[in-house]
N, C-alpha and C positions, 0 to 999 in steps of 0.2 A: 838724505839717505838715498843712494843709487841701487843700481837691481844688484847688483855684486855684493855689496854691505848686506841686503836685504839676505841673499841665499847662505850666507855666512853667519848671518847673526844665531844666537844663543836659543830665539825665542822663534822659532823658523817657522815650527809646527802653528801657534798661533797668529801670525800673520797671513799661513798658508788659507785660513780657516777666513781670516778678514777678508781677502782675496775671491775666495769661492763667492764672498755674500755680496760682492761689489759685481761680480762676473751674471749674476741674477738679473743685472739693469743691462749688460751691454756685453760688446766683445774685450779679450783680454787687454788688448793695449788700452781703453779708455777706463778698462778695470786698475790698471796701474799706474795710469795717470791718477785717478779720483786719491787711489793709494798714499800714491805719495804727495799729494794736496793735501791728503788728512795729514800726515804725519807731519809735512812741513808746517803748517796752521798752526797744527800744538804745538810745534815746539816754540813757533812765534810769540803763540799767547801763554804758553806755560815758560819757557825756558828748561823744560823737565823732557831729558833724554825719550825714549821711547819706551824703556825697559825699564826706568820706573814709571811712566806711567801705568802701563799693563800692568806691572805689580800690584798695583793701589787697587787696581778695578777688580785682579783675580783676588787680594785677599778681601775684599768688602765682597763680592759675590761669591766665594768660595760655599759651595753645597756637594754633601756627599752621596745625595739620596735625589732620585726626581721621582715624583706620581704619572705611575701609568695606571691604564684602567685592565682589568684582568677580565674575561670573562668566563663564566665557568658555573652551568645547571640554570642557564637562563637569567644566571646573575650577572650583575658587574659590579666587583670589588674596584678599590681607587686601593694600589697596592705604593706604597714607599717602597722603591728597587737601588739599590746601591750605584754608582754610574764611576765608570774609569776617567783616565786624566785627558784621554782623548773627547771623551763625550760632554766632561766638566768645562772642557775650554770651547767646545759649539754652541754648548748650555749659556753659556756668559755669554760669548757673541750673536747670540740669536737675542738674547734679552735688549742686549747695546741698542742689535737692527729694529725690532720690533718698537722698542720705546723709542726710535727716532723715525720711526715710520707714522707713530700714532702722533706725532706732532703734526697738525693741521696746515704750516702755515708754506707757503709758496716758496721755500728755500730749495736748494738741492742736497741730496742725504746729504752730502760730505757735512754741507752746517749744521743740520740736526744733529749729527752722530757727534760734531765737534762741541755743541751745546752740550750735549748728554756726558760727555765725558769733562767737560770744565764742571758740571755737577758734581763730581766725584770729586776733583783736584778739589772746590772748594767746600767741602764738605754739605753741601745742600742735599735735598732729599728726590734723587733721579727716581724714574716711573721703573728700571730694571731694579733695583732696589726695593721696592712695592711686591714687586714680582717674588722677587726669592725669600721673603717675609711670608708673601702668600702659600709657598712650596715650603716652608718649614712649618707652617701652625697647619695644612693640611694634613703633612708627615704625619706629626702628631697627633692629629685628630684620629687618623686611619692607619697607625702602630698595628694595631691587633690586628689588621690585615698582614700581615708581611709573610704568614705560612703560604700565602699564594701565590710567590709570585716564584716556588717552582716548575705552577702548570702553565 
């Protein structure tokens, strides 16, 4: 996949998003080199286009709600807030970064994030996965908060 393919593609906005989180370690050309090592990796190891893989990971992490904290008479409510499809696809890719950051072992992200995501392809139980399990049974738990999170 070249930069040309890349600004033409279907899924623009989410790669834009992978991009930003690669630009966190370095400047943009080595951001788009590491880019396109991830994507060429997987399609090595999967044989699975790009555009399905993102599918697989957006509908296993798809969440409509995140917990934020409200504060309000010296309280702090944990409010469930509804989140748009912009913030749904940061939400999934901060989980991707975060669960191959907390892998300890002396790789460079690209093979963490490339580990984490063969988690997905073969149905195993990835640590972003743990995550958005955690963000749904909190939901729940803090429902009856949800009047506040107009203030």
């Amino acid at each position: 996949m070249n930069k040309s393919q890349l600004k033409n593609s279907k899924q623009h906005f989410f790669f834009k998003i992978i991009l930003q989180f690669f630009l966190k370690e370095g400047s943009l050309k080595t951001a788009e080199k590491q880019m396109m090592r991830f994507f060429k990796t997987l399609f090595l190891k999967t044989s699975l286009g790009n555009y399905s893989i993102f599918l697989k990971i957006y509908k296993t992490l798809y969440i409509n709600f995140e917990i934020k904290s409200i504060k309000k008479h010296k309280t702090v409510h944990m409010v469930p807030i509804p989140v748009s499809k912009k913030r749904r696809y940061f939400i999934i890719t901060k989980w991707l970064f975060d669960s191959a950051l907390k892998d300890r072992q002396r790789i460079s992200i690209v093979s963490k994030l490339i580990t984490e995501v063969i988690k997905y392809i073969e149905n195993q139980q990835p640590e972003s996965l743990i995550k958005k399990k955690f963000c749904e049974t909190t939901a729940l738990q803090y429902r009856s908060n949800i009047h506040f999170r107009w203030y």
